[in-house]
C-alpha positions as CSV (number, residue, x, y, z in Angstrom):
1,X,-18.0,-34.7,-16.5
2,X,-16.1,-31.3,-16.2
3,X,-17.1,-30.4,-20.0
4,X,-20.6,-31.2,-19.4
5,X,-20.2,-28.9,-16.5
6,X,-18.8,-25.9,-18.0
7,X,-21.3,-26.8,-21.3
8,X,-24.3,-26.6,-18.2
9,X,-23.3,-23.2,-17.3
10,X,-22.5,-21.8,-20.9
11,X,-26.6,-21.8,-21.5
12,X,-28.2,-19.0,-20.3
13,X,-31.3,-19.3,-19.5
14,X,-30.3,-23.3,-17.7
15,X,-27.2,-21.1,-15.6
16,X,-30.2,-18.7,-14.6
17,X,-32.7,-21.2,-13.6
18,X,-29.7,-22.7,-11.5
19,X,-28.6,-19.9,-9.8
20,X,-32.1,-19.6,-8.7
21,X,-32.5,-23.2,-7.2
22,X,-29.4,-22.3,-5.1
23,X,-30.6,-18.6,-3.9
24,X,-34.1,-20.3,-2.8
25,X,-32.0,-23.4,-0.8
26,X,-29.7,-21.0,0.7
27,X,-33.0,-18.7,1.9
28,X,-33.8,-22.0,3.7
29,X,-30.6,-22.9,4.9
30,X,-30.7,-19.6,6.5
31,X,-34.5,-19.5,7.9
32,X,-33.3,-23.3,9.5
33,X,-30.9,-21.6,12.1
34,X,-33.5,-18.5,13.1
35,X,-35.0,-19.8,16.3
36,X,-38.4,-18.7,17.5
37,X,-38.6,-16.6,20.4
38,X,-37.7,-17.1,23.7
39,X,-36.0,-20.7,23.1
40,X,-32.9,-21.9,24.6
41,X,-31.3,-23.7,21.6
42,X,-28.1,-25.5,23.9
43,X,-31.1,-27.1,26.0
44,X,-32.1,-28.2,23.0
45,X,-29.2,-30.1,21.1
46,X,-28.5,-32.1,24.5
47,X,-32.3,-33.1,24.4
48,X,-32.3,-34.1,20.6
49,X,-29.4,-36.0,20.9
50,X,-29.7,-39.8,20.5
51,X,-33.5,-39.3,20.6
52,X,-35.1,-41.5,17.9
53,X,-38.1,-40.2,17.2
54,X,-37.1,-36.4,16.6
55,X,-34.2,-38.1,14.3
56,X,-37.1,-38.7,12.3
57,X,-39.3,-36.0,12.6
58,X,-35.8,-34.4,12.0
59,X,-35.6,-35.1,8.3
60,X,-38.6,-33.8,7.3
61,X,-37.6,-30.2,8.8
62,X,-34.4,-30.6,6.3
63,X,-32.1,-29.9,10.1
64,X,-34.4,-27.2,11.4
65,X,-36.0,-28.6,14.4
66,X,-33.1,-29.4,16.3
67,X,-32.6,-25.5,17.2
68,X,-36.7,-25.3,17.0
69,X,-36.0,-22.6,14.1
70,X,-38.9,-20.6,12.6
71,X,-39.5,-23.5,10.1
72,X,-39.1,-26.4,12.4
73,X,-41.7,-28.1,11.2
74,X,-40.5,-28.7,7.4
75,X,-42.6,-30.2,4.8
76,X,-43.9,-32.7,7.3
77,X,-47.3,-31.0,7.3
78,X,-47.8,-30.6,3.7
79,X,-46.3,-34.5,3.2
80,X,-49.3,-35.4,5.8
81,X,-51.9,-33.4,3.8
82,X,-50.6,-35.0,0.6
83,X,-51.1,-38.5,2.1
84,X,-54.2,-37.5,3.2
85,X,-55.7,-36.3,-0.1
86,X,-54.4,-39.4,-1.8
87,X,-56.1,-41.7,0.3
88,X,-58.9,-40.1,-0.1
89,X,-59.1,-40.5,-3.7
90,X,-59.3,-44.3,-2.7
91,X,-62.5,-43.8,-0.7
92,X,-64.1,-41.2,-2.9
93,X,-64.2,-41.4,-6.8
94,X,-65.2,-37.8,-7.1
95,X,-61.5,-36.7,-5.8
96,X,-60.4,-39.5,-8.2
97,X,-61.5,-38.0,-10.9
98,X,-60.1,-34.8,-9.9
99,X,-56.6,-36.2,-9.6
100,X,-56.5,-38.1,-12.4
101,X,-58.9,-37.5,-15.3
102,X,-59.9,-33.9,-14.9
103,X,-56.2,-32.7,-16.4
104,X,-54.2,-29.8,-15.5
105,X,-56.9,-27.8,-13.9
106,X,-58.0,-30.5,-11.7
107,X,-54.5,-31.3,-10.5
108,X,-53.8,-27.8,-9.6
109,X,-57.3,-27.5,-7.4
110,X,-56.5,-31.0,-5.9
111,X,-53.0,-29.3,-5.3
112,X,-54.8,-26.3,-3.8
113,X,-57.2,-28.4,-1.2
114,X,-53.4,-30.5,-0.2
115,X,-52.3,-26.7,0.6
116,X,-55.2,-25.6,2.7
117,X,-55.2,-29.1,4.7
118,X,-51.7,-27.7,5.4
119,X,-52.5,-25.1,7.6
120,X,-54.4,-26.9,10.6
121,X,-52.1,-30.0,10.3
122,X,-49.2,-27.5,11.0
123,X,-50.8,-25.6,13.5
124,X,-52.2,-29.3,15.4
125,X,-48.3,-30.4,14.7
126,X,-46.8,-27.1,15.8
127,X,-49.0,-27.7,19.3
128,X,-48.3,-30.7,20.1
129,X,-44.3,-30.5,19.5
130,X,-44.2,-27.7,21.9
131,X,-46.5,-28.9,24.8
132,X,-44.6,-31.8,24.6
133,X,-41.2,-29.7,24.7
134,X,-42.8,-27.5,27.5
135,X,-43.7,-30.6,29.2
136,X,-40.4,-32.4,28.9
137,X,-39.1,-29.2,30.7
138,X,-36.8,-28.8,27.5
139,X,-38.1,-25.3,27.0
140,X,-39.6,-22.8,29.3
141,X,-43.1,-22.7,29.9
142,X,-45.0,-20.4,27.6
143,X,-47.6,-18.2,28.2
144,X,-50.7,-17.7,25.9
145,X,-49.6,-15.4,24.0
146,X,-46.1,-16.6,23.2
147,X,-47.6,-20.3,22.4
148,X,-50.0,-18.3,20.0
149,X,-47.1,-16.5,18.9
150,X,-44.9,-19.1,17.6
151,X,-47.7,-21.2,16.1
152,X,-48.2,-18.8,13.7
153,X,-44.6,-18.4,13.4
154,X,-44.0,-22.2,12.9
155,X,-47.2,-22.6,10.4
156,X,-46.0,-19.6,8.6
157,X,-42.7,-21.3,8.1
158,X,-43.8,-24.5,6.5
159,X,-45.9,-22.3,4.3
160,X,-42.8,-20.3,3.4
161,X,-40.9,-23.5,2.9
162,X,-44.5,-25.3,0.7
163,X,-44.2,-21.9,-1.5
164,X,-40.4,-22.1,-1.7
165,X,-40.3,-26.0,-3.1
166,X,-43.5,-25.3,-5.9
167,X,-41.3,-22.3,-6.8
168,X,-38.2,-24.8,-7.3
169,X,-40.8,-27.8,-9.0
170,X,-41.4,-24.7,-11.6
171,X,-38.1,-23.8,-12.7
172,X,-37.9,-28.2,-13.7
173,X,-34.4,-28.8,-11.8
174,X,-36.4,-31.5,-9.8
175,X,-38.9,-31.9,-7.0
176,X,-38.9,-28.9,-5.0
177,X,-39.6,-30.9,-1.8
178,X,-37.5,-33.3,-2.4
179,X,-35.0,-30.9,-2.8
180,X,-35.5,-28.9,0.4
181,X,-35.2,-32.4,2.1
182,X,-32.3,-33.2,0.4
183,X,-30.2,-29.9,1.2
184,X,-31.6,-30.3,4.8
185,X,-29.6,-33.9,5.0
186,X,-26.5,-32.5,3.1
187,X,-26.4,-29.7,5.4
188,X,-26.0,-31.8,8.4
189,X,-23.0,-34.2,6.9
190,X,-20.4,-31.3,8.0
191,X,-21.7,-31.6,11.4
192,X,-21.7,-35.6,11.7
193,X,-17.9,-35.5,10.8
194,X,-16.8,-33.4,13.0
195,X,-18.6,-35.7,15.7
196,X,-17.1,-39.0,14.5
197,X,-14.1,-37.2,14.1
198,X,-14.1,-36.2,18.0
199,X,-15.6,-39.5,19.0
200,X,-12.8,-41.0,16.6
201,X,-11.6,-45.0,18.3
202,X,-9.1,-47.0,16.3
203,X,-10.6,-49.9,17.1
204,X,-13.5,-49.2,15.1
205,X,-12.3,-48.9,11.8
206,X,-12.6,-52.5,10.3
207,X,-16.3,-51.8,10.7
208,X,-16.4,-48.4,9.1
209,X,-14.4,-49.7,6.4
210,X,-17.0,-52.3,6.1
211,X,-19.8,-49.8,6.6
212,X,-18.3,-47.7,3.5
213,X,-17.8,-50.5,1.3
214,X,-21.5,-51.5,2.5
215,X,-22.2,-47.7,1.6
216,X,-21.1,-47.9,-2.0
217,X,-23.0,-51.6,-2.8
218,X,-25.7,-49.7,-1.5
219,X,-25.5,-46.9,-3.4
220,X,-24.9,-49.2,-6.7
221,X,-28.2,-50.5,-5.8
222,X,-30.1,-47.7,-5.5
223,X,-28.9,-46.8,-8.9
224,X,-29.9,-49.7,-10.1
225,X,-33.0,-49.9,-9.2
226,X,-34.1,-46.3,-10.3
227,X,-32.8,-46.6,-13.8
228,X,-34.0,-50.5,-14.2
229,X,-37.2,-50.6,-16.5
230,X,-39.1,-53.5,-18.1
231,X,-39.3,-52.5,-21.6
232,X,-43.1,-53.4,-23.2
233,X,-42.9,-54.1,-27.1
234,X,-45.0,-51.5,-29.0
235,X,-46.1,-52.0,-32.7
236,X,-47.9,-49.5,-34.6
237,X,-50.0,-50.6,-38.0
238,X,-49.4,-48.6,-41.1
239,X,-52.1,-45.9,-41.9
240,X,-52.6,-44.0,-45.0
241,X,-53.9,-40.4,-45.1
242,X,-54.0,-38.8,-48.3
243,X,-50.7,-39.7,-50.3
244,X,-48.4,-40.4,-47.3
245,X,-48.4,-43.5,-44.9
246,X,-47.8,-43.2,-41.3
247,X,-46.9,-46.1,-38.4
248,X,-45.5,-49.4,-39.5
249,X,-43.1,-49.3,-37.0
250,X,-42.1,-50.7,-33.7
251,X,-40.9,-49.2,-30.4
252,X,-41.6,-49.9,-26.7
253,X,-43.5,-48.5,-23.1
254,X,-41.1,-48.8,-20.9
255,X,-42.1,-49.6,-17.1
256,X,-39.9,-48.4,-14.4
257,X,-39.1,-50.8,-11.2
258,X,-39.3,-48.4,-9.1
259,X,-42.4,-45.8,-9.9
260,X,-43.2,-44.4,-6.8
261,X,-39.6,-42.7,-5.9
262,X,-38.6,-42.1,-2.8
263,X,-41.9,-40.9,-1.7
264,X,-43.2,-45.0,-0.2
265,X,-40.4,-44.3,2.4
266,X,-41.7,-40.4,3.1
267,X,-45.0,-41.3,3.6
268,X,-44.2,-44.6,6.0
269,X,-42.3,-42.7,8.3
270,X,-45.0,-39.9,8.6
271,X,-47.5,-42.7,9.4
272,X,-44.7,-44.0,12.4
273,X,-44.3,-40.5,13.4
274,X,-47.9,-40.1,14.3
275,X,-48.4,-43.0,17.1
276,X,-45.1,-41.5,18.8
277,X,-46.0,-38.4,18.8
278,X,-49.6,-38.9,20.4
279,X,-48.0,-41.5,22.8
280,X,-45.5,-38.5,23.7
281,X,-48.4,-36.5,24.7
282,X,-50.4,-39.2,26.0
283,X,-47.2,-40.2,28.1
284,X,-48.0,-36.5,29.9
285,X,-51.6,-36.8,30.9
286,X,-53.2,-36.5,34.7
287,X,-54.7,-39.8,33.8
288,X,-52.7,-42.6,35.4
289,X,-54.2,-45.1,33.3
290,X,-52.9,-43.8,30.2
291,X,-49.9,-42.3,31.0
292,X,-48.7,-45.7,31.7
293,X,-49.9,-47.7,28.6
294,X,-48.3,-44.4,26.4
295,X,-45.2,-45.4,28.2
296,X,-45.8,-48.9,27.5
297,X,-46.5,-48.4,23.9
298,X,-44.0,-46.4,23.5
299,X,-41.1,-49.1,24.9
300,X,-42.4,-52.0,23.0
301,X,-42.1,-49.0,19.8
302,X,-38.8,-47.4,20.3
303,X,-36.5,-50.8,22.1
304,X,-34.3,-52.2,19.1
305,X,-36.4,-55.5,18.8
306,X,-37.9,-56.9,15.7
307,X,-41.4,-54.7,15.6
308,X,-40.8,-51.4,14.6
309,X,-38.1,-52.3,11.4
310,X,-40.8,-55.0,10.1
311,X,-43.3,-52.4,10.9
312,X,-41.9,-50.0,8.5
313,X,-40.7,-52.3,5.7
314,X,-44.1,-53.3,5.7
315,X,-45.2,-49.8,5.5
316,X,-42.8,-49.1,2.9
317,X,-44.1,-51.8,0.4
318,X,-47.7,-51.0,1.1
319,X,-47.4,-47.8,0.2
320,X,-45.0,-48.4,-2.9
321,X,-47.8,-50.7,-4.0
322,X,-50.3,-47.8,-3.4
323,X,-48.5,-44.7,-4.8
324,X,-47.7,-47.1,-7.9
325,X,-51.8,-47.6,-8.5
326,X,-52.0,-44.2,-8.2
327,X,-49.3,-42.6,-10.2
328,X,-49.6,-45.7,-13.1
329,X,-53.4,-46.6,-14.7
330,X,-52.8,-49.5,-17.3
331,X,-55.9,-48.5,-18.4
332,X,-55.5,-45.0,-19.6
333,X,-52.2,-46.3,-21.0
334,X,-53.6,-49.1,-22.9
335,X,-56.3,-46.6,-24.4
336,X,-53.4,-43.8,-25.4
337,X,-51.6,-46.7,-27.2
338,X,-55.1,-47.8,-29.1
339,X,-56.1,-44.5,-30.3
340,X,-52.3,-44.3,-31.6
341,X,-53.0,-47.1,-33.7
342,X,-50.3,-49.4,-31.6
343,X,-50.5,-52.5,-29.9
344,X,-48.9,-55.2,-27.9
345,X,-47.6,-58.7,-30.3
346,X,-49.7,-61.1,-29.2
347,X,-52.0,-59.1,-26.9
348,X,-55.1,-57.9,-28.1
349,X,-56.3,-54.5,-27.3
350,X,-58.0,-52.9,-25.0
351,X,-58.9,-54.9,-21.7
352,X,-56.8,-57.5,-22.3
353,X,-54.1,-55.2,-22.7
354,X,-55.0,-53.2,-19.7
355,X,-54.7,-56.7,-17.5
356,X,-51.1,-57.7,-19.1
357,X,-49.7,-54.5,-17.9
358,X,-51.5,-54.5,-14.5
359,X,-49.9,-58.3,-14.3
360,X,-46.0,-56.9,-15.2
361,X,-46.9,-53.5,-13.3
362,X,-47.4,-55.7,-10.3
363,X,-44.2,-58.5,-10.9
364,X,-41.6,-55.4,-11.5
365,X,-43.3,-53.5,-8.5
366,X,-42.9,-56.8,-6.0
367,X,-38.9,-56.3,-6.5
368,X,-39.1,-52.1,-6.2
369,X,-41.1,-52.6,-2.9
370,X,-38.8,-54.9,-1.6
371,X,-35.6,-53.0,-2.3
372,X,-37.5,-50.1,-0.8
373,X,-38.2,-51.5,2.5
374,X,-34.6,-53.3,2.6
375,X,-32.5,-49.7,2.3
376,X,-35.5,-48.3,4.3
377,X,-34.2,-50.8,7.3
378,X,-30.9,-51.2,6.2
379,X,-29.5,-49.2,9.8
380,X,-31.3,-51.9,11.4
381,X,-30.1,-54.5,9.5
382,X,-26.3,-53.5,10.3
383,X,-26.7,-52.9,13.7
384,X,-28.0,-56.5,13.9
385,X,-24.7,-58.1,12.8
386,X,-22.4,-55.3,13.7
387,X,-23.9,-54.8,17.1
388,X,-23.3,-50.9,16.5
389,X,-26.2,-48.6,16.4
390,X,-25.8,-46.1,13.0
391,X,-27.8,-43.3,12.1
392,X,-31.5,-44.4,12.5
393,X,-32.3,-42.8,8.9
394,X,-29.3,-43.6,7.1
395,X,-30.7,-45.6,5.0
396,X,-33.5,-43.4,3.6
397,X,-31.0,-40.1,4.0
398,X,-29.1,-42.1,1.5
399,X,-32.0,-43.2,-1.3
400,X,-33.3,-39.4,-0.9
401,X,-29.7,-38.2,-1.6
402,X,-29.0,-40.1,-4.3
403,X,-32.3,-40.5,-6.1
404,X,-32.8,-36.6,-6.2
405,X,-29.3,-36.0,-7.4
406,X,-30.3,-38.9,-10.3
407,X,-33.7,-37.0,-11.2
408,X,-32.0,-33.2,-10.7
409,X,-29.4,-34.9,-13.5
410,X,-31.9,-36.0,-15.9
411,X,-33.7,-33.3,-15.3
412,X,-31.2,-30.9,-16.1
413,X,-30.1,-33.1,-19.3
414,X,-33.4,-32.8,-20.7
415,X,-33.5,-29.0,-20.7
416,X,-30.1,-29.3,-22.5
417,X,-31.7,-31.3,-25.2
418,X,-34.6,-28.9,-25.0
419,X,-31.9,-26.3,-25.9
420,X,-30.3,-28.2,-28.8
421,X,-33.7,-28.6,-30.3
422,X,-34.4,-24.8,-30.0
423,X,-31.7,-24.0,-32.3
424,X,-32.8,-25.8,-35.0
């Protein structure tokens, strides 16, 4: 592990691109603990504490909302905007075809719209986090200008922070936004052990040497079930141009478990965030009538009963299921394999090769969803039989952890192939 290390570092241009990665994380480590103006951060941290839905709306900030810092907001926006976009590709076949078939130059002005839908779901975000604040007496009551004020201060940060993670996706180290998400989660890990430290109780520690044996299987798992593939048999017939014969030889497509990534558990708890966050506001309205059913809703959300985990592992393998049909079209695939002159043993081509790998897609993609949605609920699940409430996104803090450390790695192993290549 070391020599690969130092071998890493030894390549220029890989050390560079590095370095860089770090500089830009470290620029947003240290826009996360810049407040905006006139905000009493010590009010704060005693409202955020033990508060479930800003632990979630939390993770998407990468840390920064619980001192309301000028990019409290995160990537949350731009992960909204991204939904958004996709599902609309599902509705309208014009935005289809811009995702998907138009190549590079549509993906980049689809990528464009996703970053101008941004801007007003930040600033309708930014709003509604601090009248709810305002209204919670947690911060001081702003005027007019200062609410102006630090909307454009708190849109301008998730901007900053959009710009910052396509700046890290180009330099090929791994998913910018992932990455800003995963530094956010690492950052806090000093701060949770100094609190478990001062909270320390002896009699607790047959369950957290259960929960860190738990931890590791876990972890196993999740490794797993990112590198497991279902490997397709590929032949390809022998063709003859001019005096030299190509193909005649065998190989195969393989089909990852788990396609979507991380991003199934991303996009189901923005869709949980949003019905809180309107029943928040809701909660504060003159209205009688619907102050009370916000309040109503949001008990029969937030108590530790069986609706809100079944609510998300549900949301979890819809959305693995959709991001998969995105992402994966057995029929361009099966077309890119006839035109290579392969084919499948004992599958014919064209449709019905399309429908065998639409049949496996789905079988492998049953078993990705469902180990999604278990680690997605997994602090619910312990909590159940230990009776002890753990960190309400541990589960997912861990999956993001270790599947962008897994991707960074590969990543950073195919630029050192990349390199060996280049010498000769």
């Amino acid at each position: 592990m070391l020599s690969k290390i130092i071998k890493v570092f030894k390549i220029k241009d890989l050390r560079n691109k590095i370095f860089f990665v770090m500089a830009l994380l470290a620029i947003f480590r240290i826009a996360a603990v810049i407040p905006v103006p006139g905000i009493d951060t010590a009010r704060l941290k005693s409202f955020f504490e033990g508060n479930q839905f800003f632990g979630l709306l939390n993770i998407f900030s990468g840390g920064a909302l619980d001192n309301m810092s000028i990019v409290m907001l995160g990537i949350g926006p731009y992960i909204t905007a991204l939904i958004i976009m996709q599902l609309l590709t599902v509705v309208f076949p014009k935005i289809k075809e811009l995702y998907q078939e138009s190549g590079e130059a549509g993906r980049q002005k689809f990528n464009q719209y996703t970053r101008l839908a941004t801007i007003p779901l930040a600033l309708l975000q930014g709003y509604g986090l601090l009248a709810l604040l305002q209204n919670q007496n947690v911060i001081d009551k702003l005027s007019k200008f200062d609410l102006i004020t630090n909307l454009i201060v708190v849109t301008a940060g998730t901007v900053f922070l959009m710009w910052l993670g396509e700046l890290i996706t180009e330099k090929k180290l791994g998913n910018g936004i992932s990455l800003l998400i995963f530094a956010g989660i690492i950052a806090g890990t000093p701060t949770t052990l100094k609190q478990f430290y001062a909270n320390f109780d002896p009699s607790l520690i047959p369950t957290v040497i259960v929960f860190i044996i738990a931890s590791l299987f876990v972890i196993a798992g999740i490794v797993y079930m990112n590198e497991s593939t279902r490997n397709i048999p590929v032949s390809y017939a022998k063709r003859i141009r001019g005096a030299k014969m190509y193909g005649g030889v065998s190989t195969y497509l393989p089909l990852k478990v788990n396609q979507a990534g991380v991003i199934p558990i991303i996009f189901a708890i923005s869709i949980l965030l949003f019905p809180e966050m309107l029943a928040n506001i809701a909660k504060l309205s003159n209205t009688a009538w619907l102050s009370s059913a916000s309040e109503a809703f949001l008990r029969f959300f937030q108590q530790g009963g069986w609706f809100y985990p079944t609510l998300y592992f549900t949301l979890v393998v819809l959305f693995t299921y959709f991001y998969t049909a995105i992402t994966f079209d057995p029929k361009q695939i099966s077309e890119n394999v006839q035109k290579q002159g392969g084919f499948i043993p004992g599958i014919r081509p064209g449709k019905p090769t399309t429908e065998f790998l639409f049949k496996v897609m789905n079988r492998i993609t049953l078993f990705g969803a469902v180990s999604l949605g278990l680690i997605a609920i997994l602090p619910y699940i312990f909590r159940y039989f230990t009776g002890i409430a753990t960190l309400t996104i541990g589960g997912t803090a861990l999956l993001i952890v270790v599947s962008v450390v897994i991707d960074t790695i590969k990543q950073v192993q195919a630029q050192m192939v990349m390199h060996e290549y280049d010498k000769y």
